[in-house]
C-alpha positions as CSV (number, residue, x, y, z in Angstrom):
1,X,-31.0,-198.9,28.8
2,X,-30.7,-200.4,25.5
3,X,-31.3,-204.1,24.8
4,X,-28.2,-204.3,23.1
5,X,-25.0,-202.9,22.7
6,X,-21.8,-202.9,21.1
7,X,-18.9,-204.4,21.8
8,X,-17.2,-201.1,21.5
9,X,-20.5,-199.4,23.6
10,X,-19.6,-201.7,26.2
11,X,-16.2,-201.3,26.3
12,X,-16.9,-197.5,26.4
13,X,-19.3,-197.4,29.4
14,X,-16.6,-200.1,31.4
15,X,-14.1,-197.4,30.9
16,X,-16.2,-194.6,31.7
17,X,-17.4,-197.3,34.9
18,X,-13.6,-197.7,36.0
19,X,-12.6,-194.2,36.1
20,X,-16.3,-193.2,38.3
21,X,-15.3,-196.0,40.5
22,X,-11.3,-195.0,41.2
23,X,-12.2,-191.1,41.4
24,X,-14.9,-191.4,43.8
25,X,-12.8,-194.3,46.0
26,X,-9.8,-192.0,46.5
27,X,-12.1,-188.8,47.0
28,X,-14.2,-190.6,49.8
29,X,-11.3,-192.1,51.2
30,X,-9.0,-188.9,51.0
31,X,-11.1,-186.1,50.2
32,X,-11.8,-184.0,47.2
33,X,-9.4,-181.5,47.0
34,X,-6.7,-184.3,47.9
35,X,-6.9,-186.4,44.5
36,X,-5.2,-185.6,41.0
37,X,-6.5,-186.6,37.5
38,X,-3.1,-188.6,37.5
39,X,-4.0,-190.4,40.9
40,X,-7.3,-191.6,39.1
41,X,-5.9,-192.0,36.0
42,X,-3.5,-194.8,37.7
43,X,-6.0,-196.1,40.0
44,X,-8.0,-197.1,36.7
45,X,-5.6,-198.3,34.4
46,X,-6.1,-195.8,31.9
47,X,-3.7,-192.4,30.3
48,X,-4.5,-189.1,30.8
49,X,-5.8,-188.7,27.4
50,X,-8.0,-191.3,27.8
51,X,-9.4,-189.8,31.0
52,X,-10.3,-186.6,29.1
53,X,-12.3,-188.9,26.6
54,X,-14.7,-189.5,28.9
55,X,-14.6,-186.4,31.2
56,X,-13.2,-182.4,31.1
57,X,-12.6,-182.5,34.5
58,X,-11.9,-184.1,38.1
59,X,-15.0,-182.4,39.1
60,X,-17.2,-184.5,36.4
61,X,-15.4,-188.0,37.5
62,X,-16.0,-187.4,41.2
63,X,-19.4,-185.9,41.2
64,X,-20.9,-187.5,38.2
65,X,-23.4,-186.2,35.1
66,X,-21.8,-184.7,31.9
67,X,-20.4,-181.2,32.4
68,X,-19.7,-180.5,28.6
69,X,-21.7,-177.8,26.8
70,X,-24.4,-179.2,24.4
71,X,-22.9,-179.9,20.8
72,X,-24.2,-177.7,18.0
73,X,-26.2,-180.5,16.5
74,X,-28.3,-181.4,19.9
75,X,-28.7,-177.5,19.9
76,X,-30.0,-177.0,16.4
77,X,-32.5,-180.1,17.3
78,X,-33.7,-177.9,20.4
79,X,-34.4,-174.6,18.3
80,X,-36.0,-176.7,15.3
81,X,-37.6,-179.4,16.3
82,X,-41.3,-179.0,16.1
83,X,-43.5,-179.5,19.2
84,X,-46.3,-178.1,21.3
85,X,-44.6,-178.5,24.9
86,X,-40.7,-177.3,25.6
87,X,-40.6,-179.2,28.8
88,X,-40.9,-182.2,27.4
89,X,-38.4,-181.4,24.8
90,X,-36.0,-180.2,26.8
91,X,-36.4,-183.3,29.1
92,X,-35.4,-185.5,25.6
93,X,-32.5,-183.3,25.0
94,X,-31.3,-184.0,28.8
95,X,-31.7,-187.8,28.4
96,X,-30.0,-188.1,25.2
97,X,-26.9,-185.9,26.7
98,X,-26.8,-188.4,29.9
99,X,-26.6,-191.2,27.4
100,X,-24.0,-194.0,29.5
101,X,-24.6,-192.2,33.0
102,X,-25.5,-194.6,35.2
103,X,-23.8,-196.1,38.7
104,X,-24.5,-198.5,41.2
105,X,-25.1,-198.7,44.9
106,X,-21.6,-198.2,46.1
107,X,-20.7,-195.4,43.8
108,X,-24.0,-193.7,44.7
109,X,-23.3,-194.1,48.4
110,X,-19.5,-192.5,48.2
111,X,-20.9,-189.7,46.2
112,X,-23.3,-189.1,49.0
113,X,-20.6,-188.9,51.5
114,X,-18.6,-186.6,49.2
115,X,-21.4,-184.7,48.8
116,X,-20.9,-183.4,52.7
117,X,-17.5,-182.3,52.1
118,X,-17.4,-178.9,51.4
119,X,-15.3,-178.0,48.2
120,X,-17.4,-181.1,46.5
121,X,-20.2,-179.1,47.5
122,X,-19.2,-175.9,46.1
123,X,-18.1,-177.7,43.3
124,X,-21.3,-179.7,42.6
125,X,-23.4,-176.3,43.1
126,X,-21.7,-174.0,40.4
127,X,-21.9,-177.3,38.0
128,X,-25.3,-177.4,38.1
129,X,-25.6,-174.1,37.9
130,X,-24.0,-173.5,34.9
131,X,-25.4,-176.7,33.1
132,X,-29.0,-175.0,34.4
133,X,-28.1,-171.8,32.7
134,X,-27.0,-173.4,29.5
135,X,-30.4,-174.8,29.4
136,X,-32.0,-171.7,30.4
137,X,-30.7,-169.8,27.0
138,X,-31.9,-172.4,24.6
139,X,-35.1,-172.5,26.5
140,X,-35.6,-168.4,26.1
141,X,-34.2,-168.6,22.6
142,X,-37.0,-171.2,21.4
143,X,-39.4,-169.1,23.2
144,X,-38.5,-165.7,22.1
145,X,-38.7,-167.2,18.5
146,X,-41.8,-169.2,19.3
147,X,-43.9,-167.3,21.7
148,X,-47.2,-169.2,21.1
149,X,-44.9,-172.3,23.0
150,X,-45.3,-169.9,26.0
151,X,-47.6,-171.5,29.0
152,X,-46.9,-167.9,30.9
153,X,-48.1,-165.7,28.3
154,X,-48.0,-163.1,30.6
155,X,-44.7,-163.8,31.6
156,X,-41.4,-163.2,29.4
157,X,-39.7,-165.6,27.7
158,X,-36.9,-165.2,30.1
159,X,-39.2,-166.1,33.5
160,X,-40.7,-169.0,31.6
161,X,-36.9,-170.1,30.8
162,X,-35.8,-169.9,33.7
163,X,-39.2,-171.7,35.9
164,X,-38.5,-174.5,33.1
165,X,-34.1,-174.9,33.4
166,X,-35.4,-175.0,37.6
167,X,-37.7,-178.0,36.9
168,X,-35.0,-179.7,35.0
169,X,-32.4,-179.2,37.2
170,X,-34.0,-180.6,40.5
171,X,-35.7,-183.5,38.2
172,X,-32.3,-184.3,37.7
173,X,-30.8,-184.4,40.8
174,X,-33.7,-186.6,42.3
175,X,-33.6,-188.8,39.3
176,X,-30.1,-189.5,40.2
177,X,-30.0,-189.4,43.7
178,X,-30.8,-193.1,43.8
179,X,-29.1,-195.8,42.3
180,X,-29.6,-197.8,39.4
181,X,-27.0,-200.8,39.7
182,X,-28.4,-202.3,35.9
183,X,-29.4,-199.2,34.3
184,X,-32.8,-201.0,34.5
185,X,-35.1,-198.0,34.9
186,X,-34.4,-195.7,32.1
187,X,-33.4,-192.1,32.9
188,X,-36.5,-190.5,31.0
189,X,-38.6,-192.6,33.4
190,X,-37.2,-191.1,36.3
191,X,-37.0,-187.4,35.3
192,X,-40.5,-188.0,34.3
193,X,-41.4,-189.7,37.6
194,X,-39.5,-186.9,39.5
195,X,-41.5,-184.3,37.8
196,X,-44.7,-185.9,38.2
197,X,-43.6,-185.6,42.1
198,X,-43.3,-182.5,41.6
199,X,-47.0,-181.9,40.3
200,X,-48.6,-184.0,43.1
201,X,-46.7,-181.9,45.8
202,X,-48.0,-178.8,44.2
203,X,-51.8,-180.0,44.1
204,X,-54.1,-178.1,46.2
205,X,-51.1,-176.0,47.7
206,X,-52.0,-172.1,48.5
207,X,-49.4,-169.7,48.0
């Protein structure tokens, strides 16, 4: 995380803390589809509006991760940005749109135990699915228009899209599957580390 932030930063990210920590209290202790934005809005001290500052919806509260749609500048800097390796751009893109998510032990354990309950499940799935297709169509887009970026050359841009949004999403999930109470370990450093898992799985495997 950064060294240093301001006041108004951290006054941001103790909001955003409060609200994480009332949704996924009442959810564990009631279950998901027993909670309303107003119940968590009162259990953190906080309006509605202000609620909606921070998340669009009960699912993004409970479950955790940004569910918005990428803004038009942070797509514009995935089209045009030069590099040699999409992957790794994509992975900055997915850092810088996590920016302030980050939760400690006992939040990380109650979304665990939500995790089991079925709606939360569902919930969780078509979430990630949809963030993973968003991904997907900038990746074929900068491919289509850059084919020489291709590492599948023999592949379409749409396979190599979709083999790249599949590594992201599940280097997410492990990267956040544990807990990082201070923010200490920043989340490029895990998304890379979950990859490079990834890559020493695959060594020497025949398919």
């Amino acid at each position: 995380m950064q060294e240093e932030l301001t006041l108004r930063e951290q006054k941001r990210l103790a909001t955003r803390d409060a609200i994480e920590d009332a949704a996924t209290k009442l959810v564990d202790e009631r279950g998901f589809n027993d909670v309303t934005v107003e119940e968590i809005c009162e259990a953190a001290g906080i309006s509605r509006r202000t609620f909606f500052n921070y998340f669009d919806s009960k699912d993004s509260a409970v479950l955790g991760g940004p569910s918005k749609e990428f803004t038009e500048d942070v797509r514009q800097r995935f089209l045009t940005e030069p590099t040699d390796n999409v992957l790794t751009l994509a992975l900055h893109v997915v850092d810088a749109h996590m920016v302030g998510h980050h939760h400690g032990t006992v939040v990380a354990e109650r979304r665990q135990r939500i995790a089991t309950q079925p709606e939360a499940a569902m919930a969780s799935m078509m979430r990630k699915r949809e963030k993973a297709h968003e991904i997907k169509q900038l990746i074929e887009q900068r491919l289509t228009a850059e084919p020489e970026l291709q590492r599948l050359p023999d592949s379409s841009p749409a396979t190599e899209a979709m083999i790249i949004a599949f590594f992201l999403r599940e280097a997410l999930w492990l990267a956040l599957a544990g807990p990082d109470i201070d923010c200490t370990e920043p989340l490029a450093d895990r998304l890379h580390g979950a990859l490079h898992l990834f890559t020493e799985y695959a060594k020497g495997i025949q398919w």
